[in-house]
ROLODREN-572284 format. One line per 3 residues: for each residue x, y, z of C-alpha. Coordinates in steps of 0.001 Angstrom, whole numbers, plus 500000, padded with zeros to 6 digits. Layout:
BEGIN
X:Y:Z  ...
END
This chain:
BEGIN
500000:500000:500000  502555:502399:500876  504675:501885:497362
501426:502893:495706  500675:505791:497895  504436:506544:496748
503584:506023:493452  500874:508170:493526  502884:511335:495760
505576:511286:493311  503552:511518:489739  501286:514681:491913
504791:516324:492540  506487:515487:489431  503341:517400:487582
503117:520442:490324  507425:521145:489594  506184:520621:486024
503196:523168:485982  505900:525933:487567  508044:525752:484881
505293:526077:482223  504040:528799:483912  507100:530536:483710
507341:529414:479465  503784:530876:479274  504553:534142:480602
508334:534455:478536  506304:533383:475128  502288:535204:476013
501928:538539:474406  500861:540938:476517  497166:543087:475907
497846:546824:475743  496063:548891:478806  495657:552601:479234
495883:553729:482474  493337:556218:483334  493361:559614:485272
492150:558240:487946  494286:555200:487990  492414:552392:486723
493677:550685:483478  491502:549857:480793  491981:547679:477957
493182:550035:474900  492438:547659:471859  489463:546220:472221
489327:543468:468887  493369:542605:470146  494143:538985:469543
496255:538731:472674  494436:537557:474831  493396:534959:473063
496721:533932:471632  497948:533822:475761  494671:531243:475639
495943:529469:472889  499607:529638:474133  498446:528514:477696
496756:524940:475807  500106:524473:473837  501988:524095:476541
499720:522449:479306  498658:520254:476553  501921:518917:475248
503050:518885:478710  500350:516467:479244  501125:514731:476341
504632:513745:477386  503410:513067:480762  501504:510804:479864
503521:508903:477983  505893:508588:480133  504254:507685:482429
502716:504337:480929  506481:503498:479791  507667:503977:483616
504714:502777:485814  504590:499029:484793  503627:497745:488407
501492:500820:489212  500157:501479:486503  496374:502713:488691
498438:505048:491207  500187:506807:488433  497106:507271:486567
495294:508462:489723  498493:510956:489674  498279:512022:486556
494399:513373:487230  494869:515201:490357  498671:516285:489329
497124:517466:486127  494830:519487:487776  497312:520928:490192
499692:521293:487356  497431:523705:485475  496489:525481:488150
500068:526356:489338  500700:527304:485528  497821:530144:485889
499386:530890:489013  502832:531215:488034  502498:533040:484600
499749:535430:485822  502209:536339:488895  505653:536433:487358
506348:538621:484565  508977:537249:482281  509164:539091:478835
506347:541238:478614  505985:541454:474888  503176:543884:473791
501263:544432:471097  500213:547329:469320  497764:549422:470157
495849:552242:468155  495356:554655:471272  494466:558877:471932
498106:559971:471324  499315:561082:474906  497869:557688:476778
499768:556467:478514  500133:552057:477684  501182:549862:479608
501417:545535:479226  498211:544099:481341  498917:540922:483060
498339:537558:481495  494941:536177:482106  492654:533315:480763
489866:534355:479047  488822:531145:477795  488734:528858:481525
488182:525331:479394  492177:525286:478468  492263:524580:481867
491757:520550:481725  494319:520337:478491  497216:519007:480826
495332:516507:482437  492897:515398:480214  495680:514802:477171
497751:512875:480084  494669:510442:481086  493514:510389:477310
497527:509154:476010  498007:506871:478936  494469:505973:478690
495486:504856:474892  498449:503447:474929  497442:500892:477738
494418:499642:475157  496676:499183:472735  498895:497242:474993
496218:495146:476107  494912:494443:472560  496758:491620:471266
496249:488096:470925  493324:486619:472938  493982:484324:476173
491276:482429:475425  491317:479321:473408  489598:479093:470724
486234:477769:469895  485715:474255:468885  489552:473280:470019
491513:473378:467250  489282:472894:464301  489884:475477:461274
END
């Protein structure tokens, strides 16, 4: 019990490190959205129909989704004896993953690229923070890690039958 409880800690923790690191890819490769910052202090978004914050969307399921791609995979090639623990891990480490990769590229600011903005001459613009506009990226990471494991175990498993066949062996 303990080995899979082991199992099962170290796939969770593997993901979380993971999930920090992505964050930090996701904010070096997001573009920023452009802001104005008011006269009384609040910021505003200064290009409405800007694509960035969709493209930090579609930047934030690239990563979290190959990441749970490769996860995936290796776990099935690494968890031969364990194979329910990991996969257990893989869920829940997933989940934790993705959230500490909002976390961690929403908080850390690592080359703030901005985009263009048509604004009143004078404004002053400033890079806005990245955000998720689009919340269903979230289960990329661990629904591509479940889905590949999930896969490559079936094919595993499908193979030649262990049961004889009908009839003995008539043609």
């Amino acid at each position: 019990m303990t080995r899979e409880v082991r199992a099962f800690a170290v796939t969770v923790l593997t993901l979380a490190a993971l999930g920090v690191a992505a964050g930090l890819l996701w904010s070096g490769v997001s573009p920023r959205a452009p802001y104005t910052v008011t006269e009384d202090g609040t910021s505003v978004l200064a290009d409405p129909s800007t694509q960035a914050l969709i493209a930090a969307d579609g930047w934030f399921a690239v990563i979290t989704g190959g990441l749970g791609l490769l996860c995936g995979g290796v776990a099935w090639f690494a968890a031969r004896r364990f194979m329910l623990p990991v996969l257990l891990g893989l869920c829940a480490g997933g989940v934790l993953a993705a959230a500490l990769t909002l976390w961690t590229g929403s908080t850390f600011t690592i080359g703030a690229v901005m985009v263009e903005a048509a604004v009143v001459p004078g404004a002053k613009v400033v890079p806005g923070a990245l955000k998720l506009t689009a919340p269903g990226v979230l289960v990329s990471w661990p629904l591509l890690a479940v889905g590949l494991f999930g896969l490559l175990e079936g094919m595993h498993g499908y193979g030649e039958p262990t049961l004889r066949p009908p009839y003995g062996n008539l043609p």
